[in-house]
Every structure is written in C-alpha cells, then in structure tokens.
C-alpha positions in Angstrom: -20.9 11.9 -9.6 -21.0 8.5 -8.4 -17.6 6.0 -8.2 -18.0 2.6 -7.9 -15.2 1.9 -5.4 -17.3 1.1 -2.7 -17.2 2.0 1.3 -14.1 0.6 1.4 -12.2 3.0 -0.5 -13.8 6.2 1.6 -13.6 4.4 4.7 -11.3 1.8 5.3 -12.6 0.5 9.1 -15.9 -0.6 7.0 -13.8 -3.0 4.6 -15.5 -6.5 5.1 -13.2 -9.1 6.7 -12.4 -11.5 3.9 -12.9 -15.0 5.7 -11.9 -18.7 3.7 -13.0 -21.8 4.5 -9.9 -24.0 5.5 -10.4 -27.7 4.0 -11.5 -29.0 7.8 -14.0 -26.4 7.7 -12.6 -23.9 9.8 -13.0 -20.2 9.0 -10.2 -17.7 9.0 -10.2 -14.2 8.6 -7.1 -12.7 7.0 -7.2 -9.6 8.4 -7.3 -11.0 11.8 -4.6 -9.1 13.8 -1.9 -11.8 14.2 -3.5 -14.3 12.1 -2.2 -17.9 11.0 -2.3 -16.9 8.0 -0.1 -13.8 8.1 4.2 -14.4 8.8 5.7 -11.6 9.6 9.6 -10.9 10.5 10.6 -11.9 13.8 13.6 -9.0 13.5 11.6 -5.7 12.6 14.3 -3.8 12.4 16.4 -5.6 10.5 13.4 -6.3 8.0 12.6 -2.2 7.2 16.3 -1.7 6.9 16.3 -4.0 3.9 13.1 -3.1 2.8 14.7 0.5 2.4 17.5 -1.0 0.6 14.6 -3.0 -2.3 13.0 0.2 -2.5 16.2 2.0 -3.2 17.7 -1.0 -5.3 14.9 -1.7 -7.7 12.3 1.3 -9.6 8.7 -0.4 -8.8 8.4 -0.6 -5.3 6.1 -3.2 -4.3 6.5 -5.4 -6.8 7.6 -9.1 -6.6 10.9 -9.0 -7.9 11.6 -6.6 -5.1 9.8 -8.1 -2.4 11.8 -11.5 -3.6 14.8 -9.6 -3.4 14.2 -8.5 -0.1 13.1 -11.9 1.8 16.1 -13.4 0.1 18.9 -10.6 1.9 16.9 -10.6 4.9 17.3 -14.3 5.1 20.8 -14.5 4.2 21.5 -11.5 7.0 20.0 -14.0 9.9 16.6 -12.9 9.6 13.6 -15.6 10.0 9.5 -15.8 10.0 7.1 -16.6 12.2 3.6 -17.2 11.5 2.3 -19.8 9.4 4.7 -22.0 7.0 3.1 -20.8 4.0 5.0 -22.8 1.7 3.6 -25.0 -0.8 3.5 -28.5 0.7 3.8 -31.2 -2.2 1.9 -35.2 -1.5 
C-alpha cells in the first residue's frame, strides 16, 4: 500500500529546502544551517534546562503556551537571542 507522505517522511536528507523570496528579492533558505532567519539561544545550557522545566510544567509539549512560557523564564533568568530580530516591526 501506497502513503502519500512523500520522500520526506522515509528519508529526511531528501526534504526540499523551502526558500522565500525576501521583499528585495533575495532568496533564503530556512533550513540553512545558521540562517538569518533562525534565532537561537546564545546560553544553551541555560535554554534546555528550562525547556525541561516547560516540558515538566505544562501537559502538551511543544505547544505555544509552553514554548511562550519558556522564552519568557529564559529571558527573565539573563538569557538572550541572537539571530535575526524576528519581531514584528510596525510603520
């Protein structure tokens, strides 16, 4: 029997790059390693320790109440980004 989940799903090295087109034209590919489009915690330890603590904390584990949860703490406890400022930039 056939699925329909595509080569992807069996093996993951053939997913296809998904690429947008930034508004100057520029492609990026979010599954560049390190991309500018990815922020990521600049203190990795201190980050899984709390991520441990929103799994623990809350019963669905990603979700976005959790992952809220968890920038929030790591925030408050010193932690920062870096990466692209992803935040919505108003005119």
């Amino acid at each position: 029997m056939r699925t329909s989940r595509g080569m992807g799903a069996i093996r993951p090295e053939l997913k296809k790059p998904k690429v947008i087109r930034r508004k100057d034209g520029d492609k990026v590919d979010l599954y560049a390693e390190g991309g500018e489009t990815r922020s990521r915690p600049q203190n990795p330890s201190l980050w899984s320790k709390v991520k441990a603590e929103a799994k623990a904390k809350f019963d669905v584990y990603p979700s976005a109440y959790a992952n809220a949860w968890a920038a929030k703490e790591y925030k408050s406890r010193g932690g920062s980004w870096a990466g692209a400022d992803n935040r919505v930039k108003r005119d």
